[in-house]
C-alpha positions in Angstrom: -4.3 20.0 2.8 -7.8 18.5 1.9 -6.7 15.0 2.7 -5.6 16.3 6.1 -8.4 17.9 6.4 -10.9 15.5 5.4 -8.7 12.7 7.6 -9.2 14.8 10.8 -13.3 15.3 9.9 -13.3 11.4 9.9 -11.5 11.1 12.9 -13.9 13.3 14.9 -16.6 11.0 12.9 -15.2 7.6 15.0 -14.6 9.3 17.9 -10.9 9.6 17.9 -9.4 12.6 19.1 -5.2 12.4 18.7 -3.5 13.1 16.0 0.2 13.3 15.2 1.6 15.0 12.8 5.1 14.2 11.7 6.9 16.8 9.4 7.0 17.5 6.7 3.4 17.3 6.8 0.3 19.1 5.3 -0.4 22.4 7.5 -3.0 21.7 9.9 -4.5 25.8 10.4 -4.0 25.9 6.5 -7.6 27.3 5.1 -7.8 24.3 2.8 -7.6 21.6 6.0 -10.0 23.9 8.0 -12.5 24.0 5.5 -11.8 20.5 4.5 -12.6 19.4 8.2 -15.6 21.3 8.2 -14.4 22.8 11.8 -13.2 18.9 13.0 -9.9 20.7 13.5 -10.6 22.3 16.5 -12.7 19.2 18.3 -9.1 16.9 18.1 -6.0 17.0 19.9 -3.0 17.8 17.5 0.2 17.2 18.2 3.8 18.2 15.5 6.9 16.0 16.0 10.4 16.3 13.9 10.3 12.8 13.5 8.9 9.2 13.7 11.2 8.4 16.5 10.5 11.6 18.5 6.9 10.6 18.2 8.0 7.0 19.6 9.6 8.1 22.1 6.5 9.9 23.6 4.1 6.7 23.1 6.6 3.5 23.5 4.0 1.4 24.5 1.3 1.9 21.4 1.3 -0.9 18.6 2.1 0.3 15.4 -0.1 -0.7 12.6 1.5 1.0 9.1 -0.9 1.2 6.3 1.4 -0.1 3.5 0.3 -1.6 -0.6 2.5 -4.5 0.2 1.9 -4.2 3.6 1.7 -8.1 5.3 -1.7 -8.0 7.0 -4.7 -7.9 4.8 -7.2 -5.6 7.0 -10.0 -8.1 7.1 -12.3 -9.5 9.9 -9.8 -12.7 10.1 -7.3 -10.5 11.2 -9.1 -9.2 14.1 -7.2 -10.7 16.7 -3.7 -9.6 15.2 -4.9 -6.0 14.9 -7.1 -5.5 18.5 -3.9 -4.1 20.7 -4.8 -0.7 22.5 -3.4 1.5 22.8 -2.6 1.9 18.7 -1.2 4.0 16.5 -2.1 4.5 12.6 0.6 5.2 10.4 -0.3 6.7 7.1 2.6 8.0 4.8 1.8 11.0 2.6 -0.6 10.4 -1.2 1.9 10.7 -3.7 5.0 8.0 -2.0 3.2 6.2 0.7 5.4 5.2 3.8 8.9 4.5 3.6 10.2 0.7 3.5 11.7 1.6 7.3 8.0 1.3 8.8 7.0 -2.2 7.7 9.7 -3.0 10.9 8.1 -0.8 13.3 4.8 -2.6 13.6 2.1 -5.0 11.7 2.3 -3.5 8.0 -1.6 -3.4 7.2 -2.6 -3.7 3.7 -6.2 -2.6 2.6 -7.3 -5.4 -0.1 -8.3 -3.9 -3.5 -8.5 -5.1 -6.8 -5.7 -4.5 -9.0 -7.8 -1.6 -11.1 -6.1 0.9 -9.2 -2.2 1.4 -7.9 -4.0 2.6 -4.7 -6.4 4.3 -2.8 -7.0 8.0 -1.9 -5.3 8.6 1.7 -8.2 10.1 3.1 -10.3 7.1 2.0 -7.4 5.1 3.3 -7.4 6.7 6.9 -11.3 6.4 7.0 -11.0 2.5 6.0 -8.4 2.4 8.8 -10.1 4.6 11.2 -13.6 2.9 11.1 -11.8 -0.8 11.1 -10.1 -0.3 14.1 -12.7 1.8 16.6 -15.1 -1.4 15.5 -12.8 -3.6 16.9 -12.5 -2.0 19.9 -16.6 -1.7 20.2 -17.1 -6.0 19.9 
């Protein structure tokens, strides 16, 4: 719930406003997110689908760009060009199993580069790496 939380504060941070929440998922009016969002929540657009491909088949037309460790794409300046599609979607699989092997198909698997001290990084972290990455290249 404080990831979610903490993602959505972010979000507001960069200016994005849409968010889609694909169960099973953290609860979004949980106190834990609200507080975590330090009242973000209610300054974004949230939307709950049943599935990925319900959630597809209400934006065919965005890029997918799932945040993956083995993902294909290291999310770097260089890859500016290959990551610069509007509209986008940000896929970000849950902190303990990451996305499922099913999404590096759906889109450009993006991996964040980090040394190999740690397994990963915290999905909140991840999601504000992601988040301010992608609404810079939309500013240049």
């Amino acid at each position: 719930m404080g990831n979610l939380g903490t993602i959505i504060r972010t979000m507001a941070g960069f200016g994005v406003r849409s968010l889609a929440i694909i169960t099973p998922a953290a609860d979004l009016f949980d106190p834990k997110t609200i507080r975590a969002s330090m009242g973000a929540v209610f300054r974004i657009n949230a939307s709950l689908f049943n599935s990925f491909e319900a959630y597809r088949e209400m934006f065919p037309d965005h890029a997918c760009f799932p945040f993956m460790t083995d993902g294909e794409t290291m999310l770097e300046p260089e890859a500016s060009e290959r990551l610069s599609a509007y509209p986008y979607t940000l896929i970000f699989g849950n902190e303990a199993a990451g996305l499922d092997t099913r999404f590096k198909d759906c889109g450009i698997a993006v991996k964040i580069p980090q040394t190999g001290l740690v397994d990963s990084l915290n999905l909140s972290v991840c999601a504000g790496i992601g988040l301010y990455c992608f609404t810079s290249l939309q500013r240049q």
